[in-house]
C-alpha positions in Angstrom: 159.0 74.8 73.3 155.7 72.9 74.1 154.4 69.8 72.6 151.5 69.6 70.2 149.2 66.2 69.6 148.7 66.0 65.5 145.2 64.3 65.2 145.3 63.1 61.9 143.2 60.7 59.3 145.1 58.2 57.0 143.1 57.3 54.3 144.6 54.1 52.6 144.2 52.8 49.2 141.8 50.5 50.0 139.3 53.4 50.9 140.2 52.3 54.4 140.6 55.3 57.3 142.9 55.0 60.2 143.1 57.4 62.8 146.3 58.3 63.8 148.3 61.0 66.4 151.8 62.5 66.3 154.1 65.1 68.2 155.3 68.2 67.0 157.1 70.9 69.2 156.0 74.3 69.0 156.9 77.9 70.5 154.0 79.2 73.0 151.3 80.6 71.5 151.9 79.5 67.7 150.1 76.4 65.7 152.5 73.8 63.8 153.2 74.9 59.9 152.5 72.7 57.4 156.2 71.9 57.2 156.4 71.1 60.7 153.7 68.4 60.5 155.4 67.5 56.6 158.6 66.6 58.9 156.6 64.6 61.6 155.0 62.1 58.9 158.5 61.6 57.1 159.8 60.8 60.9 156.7 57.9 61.1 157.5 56.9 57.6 155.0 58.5 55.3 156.3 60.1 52.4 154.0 62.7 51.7 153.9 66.4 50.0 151.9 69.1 50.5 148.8 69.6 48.8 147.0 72.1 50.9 148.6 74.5 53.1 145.6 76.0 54.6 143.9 73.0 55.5 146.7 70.8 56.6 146.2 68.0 53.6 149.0 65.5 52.2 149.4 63.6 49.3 151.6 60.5 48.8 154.8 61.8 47.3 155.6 58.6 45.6 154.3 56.3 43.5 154.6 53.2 45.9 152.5 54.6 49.0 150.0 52.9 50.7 148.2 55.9 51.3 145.9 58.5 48.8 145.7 61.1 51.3 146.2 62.2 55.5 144.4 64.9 56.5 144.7 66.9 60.0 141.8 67.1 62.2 142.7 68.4 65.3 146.2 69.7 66.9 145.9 69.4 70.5 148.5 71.5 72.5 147.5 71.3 76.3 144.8 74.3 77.0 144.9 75.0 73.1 143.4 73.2 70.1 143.5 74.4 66.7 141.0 72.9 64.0 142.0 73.7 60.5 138.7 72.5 59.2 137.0 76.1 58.1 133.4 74.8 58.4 134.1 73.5 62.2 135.4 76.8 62.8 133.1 79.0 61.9 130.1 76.7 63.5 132.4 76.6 67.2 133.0 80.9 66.6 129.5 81.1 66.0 128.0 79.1 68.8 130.9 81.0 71.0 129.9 84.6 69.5 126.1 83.2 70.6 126.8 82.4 74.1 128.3 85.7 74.8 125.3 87.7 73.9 123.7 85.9 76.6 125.8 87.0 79.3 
């Protein structure tokens, strides 16, 4: 098991945003699941469900949070960092496919 840094954004009621971080342990070689990260944010006291799997978004759960949504931006395990943002993905492939053909 390794540990994995959640990077995450809290966006409060207020239309504030805080950033925020969490752990997670993970096997070698795999990313954290939605549940994992689900589990992590009850642990710090944020009720939250899922409201999309694919890109790591939570919604309050009930109706007295002081939040309106977190959304992941970055999990950080050591020499691997997964994005779950599909627009920052395909613009670091692309710039990664781009410096190859120079080689």
């Amino acid at each position: 098991m390794k540990e994995c840094i959640i990077h995450f954004d809290l966006q409060a009621r207020n239309g504030e945003i805080e950033k925020l971080r969490g752990l997670v342990m993970i096997e070698e070689g795999k990313k954290p699941t939605a549940a994992q990260i689900l589990d992590m944010l009850d642990m710090m006291g944020y009720k939250a469900s899922i409201e999309d799997e694919d890109h790591y978004v939570f919604a309050p759960a009930g109706g007295s949070s002081t939040f309106d949504k977190i959304v992941v931006k970055k999990m950080d395990a050591g020499e691997e960092s997964f994005t779950p943002d599909p627009f920052l993905k395909a613009i670091a492939e692309s710039m990664m496919e781009k410096n190859r053909r120079f080689l």
